[in-house]
N, C-alpha and C positions, 0 to 999 in steps of 0.2 A: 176126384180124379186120382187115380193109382196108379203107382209110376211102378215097374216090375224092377226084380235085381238086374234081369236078363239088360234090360235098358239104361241103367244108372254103370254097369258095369261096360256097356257099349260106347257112354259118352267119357268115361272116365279113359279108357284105352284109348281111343280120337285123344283128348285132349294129351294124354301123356306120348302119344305120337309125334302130334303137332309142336309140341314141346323139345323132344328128343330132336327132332328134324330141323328144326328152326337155327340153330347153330350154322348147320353145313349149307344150309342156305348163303345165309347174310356174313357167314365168315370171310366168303370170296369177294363180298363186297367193300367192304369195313377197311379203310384205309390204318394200315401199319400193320396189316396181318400177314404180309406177304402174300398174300395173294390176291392176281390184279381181277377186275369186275369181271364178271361171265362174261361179258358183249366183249371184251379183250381180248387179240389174239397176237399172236406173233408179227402179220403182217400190219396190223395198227401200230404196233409198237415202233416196227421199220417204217413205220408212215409220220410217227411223230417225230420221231431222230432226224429223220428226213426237212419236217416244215420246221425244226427250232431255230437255225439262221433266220427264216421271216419272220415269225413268232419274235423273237428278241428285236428284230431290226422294227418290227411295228411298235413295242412297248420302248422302246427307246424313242422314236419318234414323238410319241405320244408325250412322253416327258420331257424331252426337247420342249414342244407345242406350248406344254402349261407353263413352264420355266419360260419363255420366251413371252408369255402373257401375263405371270407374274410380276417379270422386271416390267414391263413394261406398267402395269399399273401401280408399282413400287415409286417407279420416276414422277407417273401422273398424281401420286400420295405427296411426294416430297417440292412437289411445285406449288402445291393448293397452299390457297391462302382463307378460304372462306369454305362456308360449309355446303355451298352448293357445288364451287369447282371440286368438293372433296366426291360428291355425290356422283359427278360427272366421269368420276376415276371409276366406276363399278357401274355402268346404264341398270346393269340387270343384274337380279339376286346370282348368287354361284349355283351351279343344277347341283345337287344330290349325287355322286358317284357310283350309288347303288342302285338305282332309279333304271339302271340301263340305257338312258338318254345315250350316255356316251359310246357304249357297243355299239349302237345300233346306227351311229353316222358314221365308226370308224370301220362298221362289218364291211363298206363298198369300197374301202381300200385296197 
């Protein structure tokens, strides 16, 4: 099988295109380049400005929630006497934070 110049020189050009090009793509993506993702526009930006009081008033919440279930099982640690009322301080393992368990019960907020 015999590959012509005509054809090695055809994949060579693609490839040093694809190459050249690939920058101005993924530049506008690429967080610190100043400049914000394609799908970004002006009125998203007024859209986000817009929802950060609830944005903030939810992740506040949220850590209010765990702070208020931490003391709480803080208290239930410093009363135990034995290893099963220790056990009784924690029913259930702590979920993973990344797992998304947690978005997804506080997405109906």
């Amino acid at each position: 099988m015999e590959v012509s110049l005509q054809r090695i020189f055809a994949i060579v050009v693609c490839v040093a295109l694809l190459a050249a090009s690939a920058p101005l793509v993924f530049d506008r993506m690429m967080p610190g380049t100043g400049g914000a993702p394609m799908f970004r526009d002006r009125e998203a930006k007024e859209l986000a400005l817009e929802q950060f009081p609830e944005m903030t008033a939810r992740v506040l919440k949220r850590i209010e929630e765990r702070r208020t279930k931490l003391d709480q099982e803080k208290a239930c640690v410093e009363v135990s006497r034995t290893a099963e009322e220790l056990r009784k301080c924690r029913p259930e393992p702590p979920r993973n934070p990344w797992d998304g368990a947690d978005r997804a019960s506080s997405s109906a907020d």
